[in-house]
FIZAGU-331274 format. One record per residue (C-alpha): residue in three letters; x negated, y negated, z. Coordinates in steps of 0.5 Angstrom, whole numbers, plus 500, padded with zeros to 3 digits. Layout:
<atoms>
ALAXYZ...
</atoms>
This chain:
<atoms>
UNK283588213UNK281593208UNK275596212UNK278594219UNK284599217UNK278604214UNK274603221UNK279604225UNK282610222UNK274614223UNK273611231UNK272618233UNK265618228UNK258615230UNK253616225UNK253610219UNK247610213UNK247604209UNK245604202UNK242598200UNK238592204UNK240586200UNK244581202UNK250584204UNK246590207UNK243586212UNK250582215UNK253589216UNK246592219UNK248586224UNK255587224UNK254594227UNK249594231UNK252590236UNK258595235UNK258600241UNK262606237UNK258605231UNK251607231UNK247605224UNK243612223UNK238609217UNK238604213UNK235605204UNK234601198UNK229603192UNK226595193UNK221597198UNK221589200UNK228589201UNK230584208UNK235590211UNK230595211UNK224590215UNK230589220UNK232595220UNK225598222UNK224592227UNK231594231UNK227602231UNK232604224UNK230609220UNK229606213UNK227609207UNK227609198UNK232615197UNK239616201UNK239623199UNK234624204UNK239622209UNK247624207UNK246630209UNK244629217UNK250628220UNK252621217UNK259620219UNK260614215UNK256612208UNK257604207UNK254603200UNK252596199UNK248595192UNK254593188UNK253598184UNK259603182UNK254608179UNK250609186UNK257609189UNK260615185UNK253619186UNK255619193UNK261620194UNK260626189UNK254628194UNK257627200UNK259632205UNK266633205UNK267630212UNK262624211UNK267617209UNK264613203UNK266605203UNK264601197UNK259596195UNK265592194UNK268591202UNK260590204UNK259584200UNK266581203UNK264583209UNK258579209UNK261573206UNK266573212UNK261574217UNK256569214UNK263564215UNK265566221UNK257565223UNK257557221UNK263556223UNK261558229UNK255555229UNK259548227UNK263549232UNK258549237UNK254544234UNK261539235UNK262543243UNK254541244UNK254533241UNK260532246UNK258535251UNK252530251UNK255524250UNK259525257UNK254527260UNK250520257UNK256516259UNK255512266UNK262514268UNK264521272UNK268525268UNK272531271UNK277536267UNK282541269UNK286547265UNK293547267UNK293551273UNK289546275UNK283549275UNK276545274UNK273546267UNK268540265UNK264536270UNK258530267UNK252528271UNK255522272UNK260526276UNK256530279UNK252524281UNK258519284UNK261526288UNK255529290UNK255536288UNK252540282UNK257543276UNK255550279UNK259548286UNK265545282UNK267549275UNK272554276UNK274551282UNK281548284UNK280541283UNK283539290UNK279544293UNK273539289UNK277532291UNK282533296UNK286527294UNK286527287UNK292526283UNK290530277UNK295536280UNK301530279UNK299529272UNK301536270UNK308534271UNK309527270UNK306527264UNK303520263UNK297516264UNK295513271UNK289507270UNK284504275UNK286506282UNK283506287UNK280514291UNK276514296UNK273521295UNK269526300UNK262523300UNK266516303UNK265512296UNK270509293UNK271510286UNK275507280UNK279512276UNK283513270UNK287519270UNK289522263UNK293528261UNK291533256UNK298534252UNK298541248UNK302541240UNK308544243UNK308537247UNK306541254UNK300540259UNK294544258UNK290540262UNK288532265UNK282529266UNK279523270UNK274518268UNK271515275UNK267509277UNK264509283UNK265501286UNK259501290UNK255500284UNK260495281UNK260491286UNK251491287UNK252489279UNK256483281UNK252482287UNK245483283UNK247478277UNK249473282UNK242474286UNK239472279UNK244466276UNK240463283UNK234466282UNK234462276UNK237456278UNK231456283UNK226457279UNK228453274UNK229447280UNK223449283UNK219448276UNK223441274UNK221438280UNK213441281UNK207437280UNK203442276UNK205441268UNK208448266UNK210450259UNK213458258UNK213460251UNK217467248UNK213472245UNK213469238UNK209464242UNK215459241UNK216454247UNK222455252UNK221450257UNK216445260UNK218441266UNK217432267UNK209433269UNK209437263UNK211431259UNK207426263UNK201430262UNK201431254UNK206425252UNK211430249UNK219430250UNK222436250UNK225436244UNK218435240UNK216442244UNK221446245UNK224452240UNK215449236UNK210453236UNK205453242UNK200449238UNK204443237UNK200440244UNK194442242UNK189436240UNK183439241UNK181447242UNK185454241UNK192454244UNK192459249UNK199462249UNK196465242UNK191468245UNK195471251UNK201473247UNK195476242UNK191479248UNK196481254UNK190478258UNK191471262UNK185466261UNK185461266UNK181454267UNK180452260UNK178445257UNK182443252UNK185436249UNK193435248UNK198431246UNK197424242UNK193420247UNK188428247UNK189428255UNK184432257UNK186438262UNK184445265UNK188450263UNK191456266UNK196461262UNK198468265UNK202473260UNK209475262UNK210482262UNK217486264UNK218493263UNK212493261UNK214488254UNK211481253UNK217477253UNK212471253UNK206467257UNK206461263UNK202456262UNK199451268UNK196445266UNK192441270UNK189434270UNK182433269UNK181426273UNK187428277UNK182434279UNK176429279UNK179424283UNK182429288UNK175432289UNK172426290UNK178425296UNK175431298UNK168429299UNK169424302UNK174428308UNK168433308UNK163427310UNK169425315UNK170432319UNK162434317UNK160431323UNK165435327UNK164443324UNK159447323UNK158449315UNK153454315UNK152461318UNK146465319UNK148469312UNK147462308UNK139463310UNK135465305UNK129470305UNK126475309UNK119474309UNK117477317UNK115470319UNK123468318UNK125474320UNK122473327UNK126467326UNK131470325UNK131474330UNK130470336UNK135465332UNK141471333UNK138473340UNK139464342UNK146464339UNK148469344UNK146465350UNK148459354UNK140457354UNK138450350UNK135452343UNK129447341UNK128449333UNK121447331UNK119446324UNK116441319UNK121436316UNK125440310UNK125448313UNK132448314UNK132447322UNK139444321UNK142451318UNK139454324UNK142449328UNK149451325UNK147458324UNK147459332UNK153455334UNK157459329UNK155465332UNK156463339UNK162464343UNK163456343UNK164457335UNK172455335UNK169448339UNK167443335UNK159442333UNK157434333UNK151433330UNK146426332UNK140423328UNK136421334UNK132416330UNK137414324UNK141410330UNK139404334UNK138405341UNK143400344UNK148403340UNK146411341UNK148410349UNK153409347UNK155413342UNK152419346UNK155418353UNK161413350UNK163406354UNK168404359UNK172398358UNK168391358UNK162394359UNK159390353UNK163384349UNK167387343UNK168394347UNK175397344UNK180397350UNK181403354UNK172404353UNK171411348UNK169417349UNK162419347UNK159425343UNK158429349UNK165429352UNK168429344UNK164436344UNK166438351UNK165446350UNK162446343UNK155445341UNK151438340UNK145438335UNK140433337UNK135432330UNK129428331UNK129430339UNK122426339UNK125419337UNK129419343UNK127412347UNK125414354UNK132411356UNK135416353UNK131422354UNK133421362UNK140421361UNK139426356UNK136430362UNK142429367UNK146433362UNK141438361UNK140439369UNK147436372UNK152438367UNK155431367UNK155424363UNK156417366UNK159412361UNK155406360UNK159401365UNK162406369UNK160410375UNK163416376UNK160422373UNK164426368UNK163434368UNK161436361UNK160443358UNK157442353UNK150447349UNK144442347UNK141445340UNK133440340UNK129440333UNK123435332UNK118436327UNK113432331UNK108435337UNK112434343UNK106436346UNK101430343UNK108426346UNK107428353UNK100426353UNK101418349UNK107418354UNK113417349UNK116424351UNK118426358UNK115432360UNK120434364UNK126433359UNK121437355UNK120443359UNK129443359UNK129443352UNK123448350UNK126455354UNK128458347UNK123455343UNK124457335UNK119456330UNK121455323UNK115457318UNK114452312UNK115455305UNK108455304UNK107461310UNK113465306UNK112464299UNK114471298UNK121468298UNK120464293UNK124468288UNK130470293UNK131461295UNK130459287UNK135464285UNK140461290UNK138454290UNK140455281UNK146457284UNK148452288UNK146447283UNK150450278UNK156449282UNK153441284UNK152439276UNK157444272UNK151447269UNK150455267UNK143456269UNK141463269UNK133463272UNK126460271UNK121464267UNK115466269UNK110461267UNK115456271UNK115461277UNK108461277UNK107454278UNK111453283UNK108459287UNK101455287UNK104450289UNK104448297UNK110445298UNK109440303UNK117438304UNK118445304UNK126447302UNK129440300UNK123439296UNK123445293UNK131444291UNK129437289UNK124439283UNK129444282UNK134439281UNK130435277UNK128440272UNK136442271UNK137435270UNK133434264UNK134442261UNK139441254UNK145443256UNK145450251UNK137452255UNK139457260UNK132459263UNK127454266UNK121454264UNK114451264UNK115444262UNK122443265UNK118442271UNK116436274UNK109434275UNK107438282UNK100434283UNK098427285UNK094423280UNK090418281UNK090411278UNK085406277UNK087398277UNK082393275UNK079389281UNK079382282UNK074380278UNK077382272UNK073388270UNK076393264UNK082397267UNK082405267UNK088409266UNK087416268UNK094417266UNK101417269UNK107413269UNK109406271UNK114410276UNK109414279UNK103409281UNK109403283UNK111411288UNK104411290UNK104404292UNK111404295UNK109411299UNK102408302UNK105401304UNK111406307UNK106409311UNK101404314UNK108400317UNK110406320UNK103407323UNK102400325UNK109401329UNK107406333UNK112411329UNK117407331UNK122408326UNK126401327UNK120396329UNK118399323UNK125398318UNK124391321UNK117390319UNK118392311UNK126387312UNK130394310UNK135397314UNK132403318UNK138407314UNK134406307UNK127407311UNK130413313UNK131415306UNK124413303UNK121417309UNK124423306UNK123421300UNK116421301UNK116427306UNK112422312UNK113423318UNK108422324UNK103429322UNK103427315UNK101420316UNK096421320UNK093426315UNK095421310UNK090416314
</atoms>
């Protein structure tokens, strides 16, 4: 109060020299430099690193050791604030006469007050800042008017439920910002209003308490509002809802599955499993639930650890559980939400399950074989120029209603071609049959091929039966071992080809067919037509697209692409994980001339995996089979010494079977069932030995 009197009395003087840069120096330097009326001129003290005079030459200040230099430059005012009662008196006895001289003493009061006033400030906007934030943290709107209804606070809540920014509301009369705010009201009644209902501007429906701000003197000052907007209250309720049936129909929906499922949380305890869990491992639900993940575990890792560990899912891995150590394949998978691991899901499924429903499986696919086309022209290896040709007139063939002949010796792949082109030709929608021309007696061909009417033949099904071409009306019909054919059927074959009809056997009338003939034969139609078993004029019907099908030894430089794909594909057939063959082995089989071609090739693939340990991932030299014929020599009848030139019982009872085989078959004149008939097997077994053995009539002429 002293120096406020003392300041007051002196308004009309502008020019202040400070002595002293300590403490209270430095506040009062910060006083009066934000005073308009007061200019501080200079600022002294003998202590050069004084804090007043650093702030003081930053602030553009004259600063310097000795407040003689200064007193006499037009100071109006000298405050002296080094607190000591000699430098006080020197001034005020070298002062000018006009020039005021305020003690140390009223500095150091005026910089404790300033030093308060400052942290009170600071506390006080400490508290305004922290309750500033928690209004604007809250999920409700808040609105504050003063008591001439004027709009002071609005939170981000509020700005967002009202759809305008504080800029737009503070300072602004609250009906103007809500026009049917009750605020206003409260001013006058005095008292509280709770949950009502307001419809607000935007068209949202609010609920809001309404609360007045009541001074010390029991008057208004103010009211504010707390609002909630009922839209998302009423979402609230309706999401809860949406997840309590959620829940209950997941929860259902795993009770009732087939597939065992057990969930654990992220400490890998269990939380639920459903009846085929407990079919499956033999385990209740209280031996598992609220247990560790191993609890199930007989055999192998649990794979809850390892996901709830990893993060990552792992899927079909074998492992044993339960008492009765059921082998299953496993899936896990973790459950992430927000990016938190709250658990992991696991699958289990059966392993005899899965092999009983895979046999199930191939026995459908034998069933609908017959009646699709499996391979397409990218299922066909290689690319050496002579199957490239083929290829080529293959895709060209496909496009075309023309009949294909494929020709080729046996095991070259002429039922892919077949495939190939009725899946790349417009017909590929329609079925695709397949007929074995020599697999089938003749009798029972005919009718197979062009069905029967009722009572053509004892035991023929009422009603008669659709043959193959009319079942493949608009597909494709493939024909293998079209040289078998017996005259008989190579006429009706004919009228197919030329008339585009069939005639059921027992029946009259002509039945329209539209069906595309795909041929193959591994025999010299040409030698046929010259020994009179096949037509020449069927043969000039089936040979307009004639494709020819190199055997593997004209295109050995595909060896390495067709070994690749056929480990492969016994990898998937045998569960093994062969990786390649190395070169000693490839060498081997590259030397040799493959007479039974691709199938025999996959054989002694086949053969070498087989009998590879089960840890052996490359084929090499010895785990190929022997590739060469050996000669065995047997004692003559006379009883002379034998001579072994080696080879196994196996090979020689082989050899012989091969050459009986053989000779049956030449004597027969090639024919397949005379032939079966003669060695008392059935013409399917002959079949078998026949591509055992890789004879066909070419062979066997040559083996003669």
């Amino acid at each position: 109060m002293k120096l406020r009197k003392i300041l007051q009395g002196v308004m009309n003087l502008k020019r202040v020299l400070i002595v002293g840069g300590g403490k209270g120096g430095t506040a009062l330097l910060k006083l009066l430099n934000e005073t308009d009326s007061l200019q501080v001129a200079a600022l002294t003290d003998i202590d050069s690193s004084a804090t007043g005079l650093e702030r003081a030459a930053s602030l553009g200040i004259s600063t310097g050791s000795n407040w003689r230099a200064f007193i006499h430059n037009d100071i109006d005012i000298v405050i002296e604030a080094t607190g000591r009662d000699e430098v006080f008196e020197q001034i005020r006895a070298e002062r000018p006469a006009r020039t005021v001289v305020i003690p140390g003493a009223v500095a150091y009061i005026t910089a404790e007050l300033l030093e308060e006033k400052e942290t009170l400030i600071k506390q006080a906007k400490q508290q305004t800042d922290n309750q500033t934030l928690i209004l604007n943290s809250i999920h409700d709107g808040m609105i504050v008017m003063d008591q001439d209804e004027i709009v002071t606070f609005l939170n981000k809540s509020g700005e967002r439920i009202l759809g305008k920014t504080r800029a737009e509301v503070i300072g602004q009369p609250v009906r103007h910002v809500i026009p049917s705010s009750g605020l206003p009201y409260l001013l006058k009644t005095k008292t509280k209003e709770i949950n009502k209902e307001l419809k607000i501007e935007n068209g949202k429906k609010v609920i809001t308490t309404r609360i007045p701000l009541i001074g010390s003197d029991g008057e208004p000052i103010g009211a504010y509002a707390v609002f909630k907007d009922i839209t998302e209250v009423v979402q609230l309720a309706e999401e809860i809802t949406d997840l309590k049936e959620v829940k209950t129909m997941l929860e259902a929906i795993i009770q009732s599955s087939d597939e065992a499922i057990s969930v654990v949380d992220e400490n890998g305890n269990g939380l639920m499993i459903n009846p085929a869990y407990s079919r499956i491992t033999g385990l209740s639900e209280k031996e598992v639930l609220g247990q560790p993940a191993t609890v199930d575990i007989s055999e192998g890792e649990s794979m809850h650890m390892k996901v709830l560990n990893t993060r990552r899912p792992v899927r079909g891995v074998r492992m044993s559980v339960g008492p009765s150590k059921k082998e299953v394949l496993v899936n896990v998978a973790p459950v992430i939400v927000d990016g938190r691991l709250k658990g992991s899901v696991g699958v289990l499924h059966d392993v005899t399950e899965i092999q009983s429903l895979t046999s199930e499986l191939k026995r459908a696919r034998q069933i609908i074989r017959s009646l699709e086309a499996k391979y397409t022209f990218a299922d066909i290896t290689g690319e050496s120029q002579e199957l490239t040709l083929a290829l080529e007139q293959a895709r060209v063939g496909a496009k075309t209603p023309a009949t294909v002949l494929l020709r080729g010796e046996s095991g070259t792949g002429k039922e892919l071609f077949a495939h190939a082109i009725h899946n790349e030709s417009n017909r590929r929608h329609n079925k695709f049959i397949r007929v074995n021309c020599a697999s089938i007696g003749e009798s029972q061909l005919e009718s197979e091929l062009f069905g029967y009417e009722e009572g053509a033949f004892p035991g023929a099904k009422q009603g008669g039966k659709k043959g193959i071409f009319e079942e493949a009306n608009y597909g494709s019909v493939f024909l293998d071992e079209i040289g078998e054919l017996p005259l008989a059927m190579q006429a009706k074959l004919l009228r197919v080809l030329q008339e585009k009809e069939i005639v059921r056997t027992g029946g009259t009338k002509p039945i329209l067919v539209d069906v595309r003939v795909i041929a193959a034969t591994n025999i010299n139609l040409e030698k046929a037509i010259m020994k009179k078993t096949f037509r020449e004029d069927l043969y000039y019907r089936l040979n307009r697209l004639p494709i020819y099908i190199p055997p593997l030894r004209e295109r050995k430089g595909d060896l390495p692409q067709l070994i690749e794909h056929l480990i492969q594909k016994l990898n998937e057939d045998y569960g093994r994980k062969v990786l390649s063959i190395d070169e000693e082995a490839f060498q081997k089989l590259r030397e040799y001339d493959w007479p039974g071609n691709v199938r025999e090739l996959e054989n002694i693939i086949g053969r070498a995996m087989i009998f590879m340990e089960h840890h052996e991932e490359i084929i090499s030299k010895n785990h190929i089979p022997s590739l060469k014929r050996k000669e065995t020599s047997f004692a003559d009848a006379h009883g002379e010494e034998t001579i072994w030139l080696g080879g196994s019982l196996q090979e020689a009872v082989d050899e012989y079977e091969k050459n009986i085989i053989a000779d049956a078959f030449r004597s027969h004149n090639f024919n397949k069932t005379k032939t079966a008939k003669a060695l008392g097997i059935s013409i399917r077994n002959l079949y078998y030995k026949l591509e055992k053995y890789q004879l066909d009539k070419d062979s066997v002429q040559e083996f003669s």
